[in-house]
Each structure stands twice: as C-alpha cells, then as structure tokens.
Rosetta silent file (secondary structure, phi, psi, omega in degrees, C-alpha in Angstrom):
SEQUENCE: XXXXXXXXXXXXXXXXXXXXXXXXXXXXXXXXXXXXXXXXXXXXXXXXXXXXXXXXXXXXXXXXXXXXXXXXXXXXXXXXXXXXXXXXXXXXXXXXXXXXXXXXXXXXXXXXXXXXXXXXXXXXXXXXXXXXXXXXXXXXXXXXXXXXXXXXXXXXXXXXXXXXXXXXXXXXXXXXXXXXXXXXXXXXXXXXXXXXXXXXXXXXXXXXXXXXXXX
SCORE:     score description
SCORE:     0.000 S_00000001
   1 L     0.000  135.816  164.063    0.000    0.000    0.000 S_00000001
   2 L  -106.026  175.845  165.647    1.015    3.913   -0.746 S_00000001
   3 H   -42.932  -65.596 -153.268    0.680    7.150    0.627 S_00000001
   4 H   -68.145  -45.398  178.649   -0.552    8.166   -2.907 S_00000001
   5 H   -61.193  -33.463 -137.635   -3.503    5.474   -2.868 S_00000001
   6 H   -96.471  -17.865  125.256   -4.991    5.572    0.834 S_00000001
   7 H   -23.926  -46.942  159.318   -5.034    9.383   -0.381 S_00000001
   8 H   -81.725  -37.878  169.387   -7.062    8.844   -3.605 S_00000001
   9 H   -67.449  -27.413  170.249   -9.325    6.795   -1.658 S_00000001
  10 H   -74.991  -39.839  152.616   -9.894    9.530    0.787 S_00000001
  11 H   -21.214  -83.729  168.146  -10.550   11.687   -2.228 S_00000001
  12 H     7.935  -56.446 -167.446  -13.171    9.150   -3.141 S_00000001
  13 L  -119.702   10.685 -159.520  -14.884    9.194   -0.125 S_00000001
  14 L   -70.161  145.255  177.595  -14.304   12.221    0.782 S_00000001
  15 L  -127.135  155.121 -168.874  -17.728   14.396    1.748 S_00000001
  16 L   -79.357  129.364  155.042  -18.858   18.069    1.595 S_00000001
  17 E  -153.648 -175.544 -161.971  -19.131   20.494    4.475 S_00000001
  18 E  -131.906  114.448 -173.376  -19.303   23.845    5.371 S_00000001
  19 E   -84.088  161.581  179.107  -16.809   26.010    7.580 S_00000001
  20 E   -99.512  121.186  169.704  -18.803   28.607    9.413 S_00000001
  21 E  -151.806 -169.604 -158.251  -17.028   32.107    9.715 S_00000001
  22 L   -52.494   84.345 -162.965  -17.364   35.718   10.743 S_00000001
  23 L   -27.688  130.883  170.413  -19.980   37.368    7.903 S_00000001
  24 L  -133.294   22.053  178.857  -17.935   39.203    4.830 S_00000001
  25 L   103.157  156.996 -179.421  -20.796   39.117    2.624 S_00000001
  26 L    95.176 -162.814 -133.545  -23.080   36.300    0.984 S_00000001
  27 L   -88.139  145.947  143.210  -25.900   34.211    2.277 S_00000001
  28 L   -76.576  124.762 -169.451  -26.062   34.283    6.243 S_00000001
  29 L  -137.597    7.466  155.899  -26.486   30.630    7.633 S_00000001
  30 E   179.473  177.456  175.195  -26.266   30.775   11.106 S_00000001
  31 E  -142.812  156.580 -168.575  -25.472   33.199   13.946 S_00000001
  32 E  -110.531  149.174  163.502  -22.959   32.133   17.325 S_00000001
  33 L  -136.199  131.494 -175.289  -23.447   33.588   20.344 S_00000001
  34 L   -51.130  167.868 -149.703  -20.962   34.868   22.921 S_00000001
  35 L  -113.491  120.123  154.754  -20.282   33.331   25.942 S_00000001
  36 L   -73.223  104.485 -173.023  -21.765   35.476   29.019 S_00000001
  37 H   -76.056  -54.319  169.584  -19.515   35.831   31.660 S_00000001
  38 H   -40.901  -31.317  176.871  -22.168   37.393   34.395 S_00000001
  39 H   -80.829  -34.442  160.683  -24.196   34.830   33.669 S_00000001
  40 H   -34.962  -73.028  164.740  -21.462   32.245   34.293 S_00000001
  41 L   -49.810   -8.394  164.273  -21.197   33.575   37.740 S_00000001
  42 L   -39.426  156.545  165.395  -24.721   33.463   38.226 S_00000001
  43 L  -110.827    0.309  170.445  -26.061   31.158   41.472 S_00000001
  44 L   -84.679  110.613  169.698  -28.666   30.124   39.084 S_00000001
  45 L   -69.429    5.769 -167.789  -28.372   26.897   37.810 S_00000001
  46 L   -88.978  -25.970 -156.267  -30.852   26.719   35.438 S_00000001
  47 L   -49.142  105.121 -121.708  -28.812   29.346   33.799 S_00000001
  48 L  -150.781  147.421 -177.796  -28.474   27.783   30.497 S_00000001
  49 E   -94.516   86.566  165.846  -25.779   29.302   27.425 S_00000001
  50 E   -54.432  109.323 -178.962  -27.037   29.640   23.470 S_00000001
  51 E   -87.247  -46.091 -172.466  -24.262   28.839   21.751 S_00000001
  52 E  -154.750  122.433  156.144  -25.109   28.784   17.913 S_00000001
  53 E  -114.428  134.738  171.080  -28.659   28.436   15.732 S_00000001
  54 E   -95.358  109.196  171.545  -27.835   26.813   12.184 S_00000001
  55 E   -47.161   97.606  166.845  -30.220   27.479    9.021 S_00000001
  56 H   -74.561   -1.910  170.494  -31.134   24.131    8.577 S_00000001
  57 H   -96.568  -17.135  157.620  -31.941   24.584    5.143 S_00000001
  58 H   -39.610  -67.746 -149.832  -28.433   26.022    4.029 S_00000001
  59 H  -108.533  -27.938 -175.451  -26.752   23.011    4.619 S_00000001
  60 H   -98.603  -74.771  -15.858  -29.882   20.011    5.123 S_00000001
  61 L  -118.085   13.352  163.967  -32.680   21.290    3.458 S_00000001
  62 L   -67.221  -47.039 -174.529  -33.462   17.060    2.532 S_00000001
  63 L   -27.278  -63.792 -177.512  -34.231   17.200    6.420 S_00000001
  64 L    55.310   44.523  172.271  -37.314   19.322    5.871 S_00000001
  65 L   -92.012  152.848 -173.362  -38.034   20.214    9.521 S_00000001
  66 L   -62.157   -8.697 -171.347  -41.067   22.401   10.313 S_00000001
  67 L  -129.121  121.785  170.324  -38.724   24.706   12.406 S_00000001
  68 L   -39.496  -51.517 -166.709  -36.246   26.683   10.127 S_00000001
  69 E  -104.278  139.137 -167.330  -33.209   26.712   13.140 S_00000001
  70 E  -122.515  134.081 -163.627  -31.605   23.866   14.849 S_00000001
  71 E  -135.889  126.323 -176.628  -30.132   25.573   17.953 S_00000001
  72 E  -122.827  148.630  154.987  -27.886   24.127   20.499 S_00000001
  73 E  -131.798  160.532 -169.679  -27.283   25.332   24.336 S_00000001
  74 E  -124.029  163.167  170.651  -25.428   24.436   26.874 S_00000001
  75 L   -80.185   71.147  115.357  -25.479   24.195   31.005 S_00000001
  76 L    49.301  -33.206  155.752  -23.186   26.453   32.478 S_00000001
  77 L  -130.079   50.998  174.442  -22.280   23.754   34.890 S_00000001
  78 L   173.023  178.363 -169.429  -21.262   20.932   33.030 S_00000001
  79 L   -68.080  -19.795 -171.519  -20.755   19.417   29.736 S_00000001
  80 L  -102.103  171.860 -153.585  -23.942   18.796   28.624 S_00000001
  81 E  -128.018  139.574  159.265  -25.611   20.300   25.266 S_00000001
  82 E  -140.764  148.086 -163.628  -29.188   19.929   24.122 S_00000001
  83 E  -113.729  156.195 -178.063  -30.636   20.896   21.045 S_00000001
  84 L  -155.172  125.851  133.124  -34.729   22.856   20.208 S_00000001
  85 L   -88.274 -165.920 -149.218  -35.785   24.045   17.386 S_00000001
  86 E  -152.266  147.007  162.654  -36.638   27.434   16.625 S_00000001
  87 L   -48.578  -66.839 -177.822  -38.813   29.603   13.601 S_00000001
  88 L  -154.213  162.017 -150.311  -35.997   31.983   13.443 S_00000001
  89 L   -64.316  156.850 -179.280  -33.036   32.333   15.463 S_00000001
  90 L   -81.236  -16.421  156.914  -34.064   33.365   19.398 S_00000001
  91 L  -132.483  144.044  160.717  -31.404   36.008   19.981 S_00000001
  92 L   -55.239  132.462  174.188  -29.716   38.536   17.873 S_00000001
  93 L  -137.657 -163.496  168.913  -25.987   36.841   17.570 S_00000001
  94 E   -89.609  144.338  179.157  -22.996   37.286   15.053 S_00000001
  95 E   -65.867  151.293  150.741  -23.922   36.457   11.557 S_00000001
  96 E  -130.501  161.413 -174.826  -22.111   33.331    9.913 S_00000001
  97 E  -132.928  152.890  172.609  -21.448   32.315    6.289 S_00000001
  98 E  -116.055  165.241 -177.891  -20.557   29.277    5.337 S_00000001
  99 E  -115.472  123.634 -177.035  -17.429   28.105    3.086 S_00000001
 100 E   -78.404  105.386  142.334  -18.147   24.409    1.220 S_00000001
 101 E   -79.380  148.331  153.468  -14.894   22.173    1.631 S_00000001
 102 L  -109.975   50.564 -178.842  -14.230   18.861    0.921 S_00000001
 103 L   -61.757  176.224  165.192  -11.087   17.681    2.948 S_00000001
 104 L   -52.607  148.287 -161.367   -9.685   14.118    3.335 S_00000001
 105 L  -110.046 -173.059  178.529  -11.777   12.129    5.849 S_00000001
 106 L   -97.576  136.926  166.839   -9.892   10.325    8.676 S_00000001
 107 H   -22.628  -30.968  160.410   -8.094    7.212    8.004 S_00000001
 108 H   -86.877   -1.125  152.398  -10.780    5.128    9.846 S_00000001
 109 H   -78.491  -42.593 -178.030  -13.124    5.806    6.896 S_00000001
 110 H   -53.535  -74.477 -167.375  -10.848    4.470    4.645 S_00000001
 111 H   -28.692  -49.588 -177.897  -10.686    1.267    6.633 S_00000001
 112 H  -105.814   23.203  174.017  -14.363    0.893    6.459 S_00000001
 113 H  -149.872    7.608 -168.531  -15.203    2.390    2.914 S_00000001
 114 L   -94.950  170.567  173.264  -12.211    2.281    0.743 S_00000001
 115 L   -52.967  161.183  177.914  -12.258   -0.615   -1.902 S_00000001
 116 H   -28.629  -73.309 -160.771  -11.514   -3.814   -2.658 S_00000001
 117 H   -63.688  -35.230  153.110   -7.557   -3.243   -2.460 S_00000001
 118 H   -23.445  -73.143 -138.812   -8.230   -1.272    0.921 S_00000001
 119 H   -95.649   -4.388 -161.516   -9.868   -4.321    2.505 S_00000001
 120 H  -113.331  -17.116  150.013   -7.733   -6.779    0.968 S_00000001
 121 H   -45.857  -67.069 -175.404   -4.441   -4.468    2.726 S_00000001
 122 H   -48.506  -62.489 -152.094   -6.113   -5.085    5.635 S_00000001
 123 H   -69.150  -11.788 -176.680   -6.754   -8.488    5.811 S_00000001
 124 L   -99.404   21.561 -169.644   -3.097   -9.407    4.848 S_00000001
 125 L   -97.679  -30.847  -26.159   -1.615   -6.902    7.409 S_00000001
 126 L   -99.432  163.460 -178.604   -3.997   -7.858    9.548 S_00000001
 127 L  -144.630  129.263 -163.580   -5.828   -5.475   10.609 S_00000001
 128 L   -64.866  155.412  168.707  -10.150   -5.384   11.477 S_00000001
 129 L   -70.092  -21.474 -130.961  -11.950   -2.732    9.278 S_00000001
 130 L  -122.767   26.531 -166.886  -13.730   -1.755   11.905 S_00000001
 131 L  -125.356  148.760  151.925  -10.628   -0.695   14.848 S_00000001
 132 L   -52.225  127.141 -164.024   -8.567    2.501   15.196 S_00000001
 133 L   -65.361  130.736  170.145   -5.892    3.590   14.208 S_00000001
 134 L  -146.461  159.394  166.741   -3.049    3.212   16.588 S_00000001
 135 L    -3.965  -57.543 -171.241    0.619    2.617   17.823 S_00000001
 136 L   -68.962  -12.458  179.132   -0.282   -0.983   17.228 S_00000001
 137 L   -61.893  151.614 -154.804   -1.158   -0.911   13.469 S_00000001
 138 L  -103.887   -0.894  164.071    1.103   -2.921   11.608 S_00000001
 139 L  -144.607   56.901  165.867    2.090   -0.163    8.916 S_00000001
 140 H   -27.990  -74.321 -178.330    2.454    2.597   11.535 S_00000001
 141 H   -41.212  -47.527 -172.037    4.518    4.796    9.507 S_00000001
 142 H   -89.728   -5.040  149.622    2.442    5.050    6.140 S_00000001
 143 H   -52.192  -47.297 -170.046   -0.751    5.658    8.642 S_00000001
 144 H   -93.361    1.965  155.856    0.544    8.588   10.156 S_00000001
 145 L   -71.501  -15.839 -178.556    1.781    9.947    7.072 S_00000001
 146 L   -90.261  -60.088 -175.257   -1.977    9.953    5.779 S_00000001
 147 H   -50.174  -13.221  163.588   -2.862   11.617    8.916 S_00000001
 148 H   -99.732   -8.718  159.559   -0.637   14.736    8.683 S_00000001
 149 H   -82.573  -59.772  173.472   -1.982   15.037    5.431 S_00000001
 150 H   -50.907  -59.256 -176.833   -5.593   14.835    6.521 S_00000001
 151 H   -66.966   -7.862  164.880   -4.770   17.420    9.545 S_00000001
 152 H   -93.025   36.090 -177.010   -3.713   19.271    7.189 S_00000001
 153 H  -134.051   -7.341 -163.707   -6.761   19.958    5.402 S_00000001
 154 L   -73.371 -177.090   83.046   -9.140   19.943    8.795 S_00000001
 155 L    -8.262  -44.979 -152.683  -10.640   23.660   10.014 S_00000001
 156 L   -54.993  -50.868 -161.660  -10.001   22.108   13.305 S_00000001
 157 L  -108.103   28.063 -174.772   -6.072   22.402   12.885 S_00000001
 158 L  -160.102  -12.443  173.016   -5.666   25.140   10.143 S_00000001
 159 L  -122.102  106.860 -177.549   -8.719   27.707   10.544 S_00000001
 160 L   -81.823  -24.399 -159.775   -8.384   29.987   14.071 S_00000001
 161 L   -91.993    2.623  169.397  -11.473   32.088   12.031 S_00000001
 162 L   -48.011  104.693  161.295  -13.589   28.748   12.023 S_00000001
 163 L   -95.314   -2.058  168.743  -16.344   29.083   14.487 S_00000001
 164 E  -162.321 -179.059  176.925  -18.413   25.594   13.553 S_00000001
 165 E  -143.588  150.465 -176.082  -18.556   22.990   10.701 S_00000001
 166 E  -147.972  113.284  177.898  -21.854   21.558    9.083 S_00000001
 167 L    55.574 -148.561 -128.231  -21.844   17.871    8.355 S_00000001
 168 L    80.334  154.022  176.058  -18.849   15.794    6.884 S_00000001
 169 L   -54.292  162.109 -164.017  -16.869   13.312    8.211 S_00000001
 170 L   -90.487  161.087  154.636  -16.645   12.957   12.176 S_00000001
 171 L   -90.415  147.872  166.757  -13.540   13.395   14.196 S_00000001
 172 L   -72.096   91.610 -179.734  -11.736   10.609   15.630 S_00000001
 173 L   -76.810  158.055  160.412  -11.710   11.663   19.491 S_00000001
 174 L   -70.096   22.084  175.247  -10.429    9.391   21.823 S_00000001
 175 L   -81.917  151.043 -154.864  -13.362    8.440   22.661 S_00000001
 176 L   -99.274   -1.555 -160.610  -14.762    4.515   21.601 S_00000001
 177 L   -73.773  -67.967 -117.488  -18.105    5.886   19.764 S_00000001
 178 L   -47.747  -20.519  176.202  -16.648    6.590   16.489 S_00000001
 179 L  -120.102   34.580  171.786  -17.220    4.190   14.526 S_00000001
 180 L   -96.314  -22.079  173.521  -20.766    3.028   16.082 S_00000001
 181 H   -46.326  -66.822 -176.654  -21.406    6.914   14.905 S_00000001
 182 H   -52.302    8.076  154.486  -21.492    5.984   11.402 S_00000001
 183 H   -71.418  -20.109 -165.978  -25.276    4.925   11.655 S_00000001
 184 L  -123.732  177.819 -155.741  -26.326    8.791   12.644 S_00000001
 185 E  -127.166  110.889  174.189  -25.658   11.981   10.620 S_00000001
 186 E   -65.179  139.954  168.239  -23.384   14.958   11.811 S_00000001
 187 E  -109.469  -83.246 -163.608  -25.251   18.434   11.592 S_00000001
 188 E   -82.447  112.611  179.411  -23.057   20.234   14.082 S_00000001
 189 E   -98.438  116.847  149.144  -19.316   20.839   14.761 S_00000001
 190 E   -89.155  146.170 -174.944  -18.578   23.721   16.938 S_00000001
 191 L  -109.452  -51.222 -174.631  -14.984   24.846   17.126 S_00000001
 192 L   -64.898  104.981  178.289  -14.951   28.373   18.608 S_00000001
 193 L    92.605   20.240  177.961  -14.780   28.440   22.609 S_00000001
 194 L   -72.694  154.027  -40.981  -13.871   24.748   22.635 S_00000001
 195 L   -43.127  155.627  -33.171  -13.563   22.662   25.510 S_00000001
 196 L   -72.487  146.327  152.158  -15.554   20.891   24.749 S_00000001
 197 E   -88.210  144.092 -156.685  -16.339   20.922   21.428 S_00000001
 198 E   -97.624   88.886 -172.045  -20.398   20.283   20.425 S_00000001
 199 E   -81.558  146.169  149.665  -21.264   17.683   17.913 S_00000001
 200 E  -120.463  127.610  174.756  -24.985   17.305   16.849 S_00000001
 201 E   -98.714  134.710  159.600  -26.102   13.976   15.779 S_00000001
 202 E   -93.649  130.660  155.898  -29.309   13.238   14.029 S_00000001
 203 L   -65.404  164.580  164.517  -30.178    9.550   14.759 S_00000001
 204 L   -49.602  -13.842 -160.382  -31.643    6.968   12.333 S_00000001
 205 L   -89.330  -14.020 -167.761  -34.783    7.782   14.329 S_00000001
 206 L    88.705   17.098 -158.560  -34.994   11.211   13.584 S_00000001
 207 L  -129.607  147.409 -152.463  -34.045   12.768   17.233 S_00000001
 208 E  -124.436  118.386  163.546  -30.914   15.432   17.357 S_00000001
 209 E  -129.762  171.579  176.495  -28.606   14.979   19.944 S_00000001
 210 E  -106.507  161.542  177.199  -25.583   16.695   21.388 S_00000001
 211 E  -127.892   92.223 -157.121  -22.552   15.303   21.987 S_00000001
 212 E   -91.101  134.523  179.134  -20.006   17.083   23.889 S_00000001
 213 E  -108.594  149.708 -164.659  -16.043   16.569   23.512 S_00000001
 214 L  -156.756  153.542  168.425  -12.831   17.294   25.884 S_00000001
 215 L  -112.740    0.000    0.000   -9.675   16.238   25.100 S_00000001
C-alpha cells in the first residue's frame, strides 16, 4: 500500500461540508453567540448558554423540519448540550457564512469504505476494518503519514477564524463511539470556545442529539 492510494481513496470518499465564519458578505447561515460571563457567575443553575442556531436549510434542506433553526445550548455547569428548534433564530448573535470544503476524511473511513484493495491491505496486514488507528497498526509509519496530510486539510487544525462545521466526516476523538457513529448523521461541529467541542447527531430515528467533547 502507498501514501498516494490511501489518499485517492480519501478523495473518493471524501464528503462536503461547510466552515462557518465571521460574515464578509453572501448568504447568512447561522449566527454564534458569545459566551456570558455574568451569567457564568450566576447562582442560578438553570442558567443555560445559546451557543449557535444553524439554518437548517443552508446546509440540510433534505431534512425538511417544520422549524427553520436547529439551535444548540449548553449548562453552564457541566458538559452537557441539548438541542430545540426554533422559527428563526431566538437572539440577535454574530452572523455566519458558510465556506463548502471537501477535505480528506480520517483514516478510519478508509478502513471501512475504501475498496476492494483497501480491505484486501487489511486483511493481509492484519488489521479489522472496523478498529482505530493506533501505535499498534502494523504499517504505523504510512498511517501517520496519511494523517498529517488529513490534519492538514481539517478547520479544526488550520482555521483559528472557524467558528463551527456543518456535516462531513466525524472526528476521531479518543473516545470509543466513532465508529458506532457511522449509523447517525453529523449536523453540528462547533470549534470556537472549545472545551468541549459540540457535535450534533441526528439519529436513524430522527431525534438530534448533542454530543459534547474534551480532550
């Protein structure tokens, strides 16, 4: 296996999203909202943060929900995110536009979507389709050479004016979900004011949840 293939297969399989940044003209698709420090300091717990509302019809518009904005907030004393939608967004925020990309997906989509010569690498290295990449992979070297190629195409690790991402491939966190994830459908990245960053999943089921990340 080369560099130059497990690259053309990430072309391949590669999917469209949209970075979110400050408005500089063109369509408005969502607006972010700043983080209130008095309210942080609040003794009210209930106090609850609006982080972002997303046009769901910019970026979904197969989705066809009855409420234009998919809106996530968070709990001011802890980690967890929930998402409601909304007519139009519920507070004046900063406008966002979005920019369509296609990077390189992460090497554990290749594992489970590249082609016949993909799977047939694996099985003679071996290695499961369906495990992470790590230390222990048996062609260490030409993995992490796809992977400093791939960060170098993310928002995550090359755009400081990135405030979110809409859909695309998922990141691999160290976290064990990732590849039970491919059954649901990223909406929502947030980048801007990370930890944690704010995933939104739509389930198979139809029901949008968040998913909050720490490194």
């Amino acid at each position: 296996m080369t560099l130059e293939y497990l690259i053309n297969e990430g072309r391949r399989i590669a999917r469209n999203s949209w970075v979110l940044e400050p408005y500089q003209g063109g369509e408005v698709c969502a607006y972010w909202y700043e983080y209130d420090c008095d309210s942080a300091c609040s003794d009210d717990e209930s106090e609850r943060h609006l982080c972002i509302s997303v046009d769901v019809n910019f970026a979904f518009p197969e989705l066809k929900c009855e409420e234009r904005f998919i809106c996530i907030e968070t709990d001011q004393h802890d980690l967890k995110g929930r998402v409601f939608y909304s007519a139009k967004p519920p507070e004046k925020g900063m406008p966002l536009t979005g920019r369509l990309i296609k990077p390189l997906p992460p090497l554990e989509a290749i594992f489970c979507n590249g082609d016949e010569k993909i799977k047939d690498w694996l099985r003679n290295i071996p290695w499961p389709e369906n495990a992470r990449f790590s230390e222990a992979f048996p062609e260490y070297e030409l993995g992490e050479a796809y992977i400093k190629k791939w960060a170098s195409e993310w928002p995550l690790y090359q755009n400081r004016l990135a405030y979110a991402i809409l859909g695309g491939w998922h990141m691999p966190w160290s976290d064990k979900d990732w590849f039970e994830l491919l059954e649901s459908r990223l909406l929502v990245w947030t980048l801007k004011d990370a930890e944690p960053w704010l995933e939104v999943w739509m389930k198979s089921s139809g029901e949008a949840v968040v998913i909050p990340r720490v490194t």
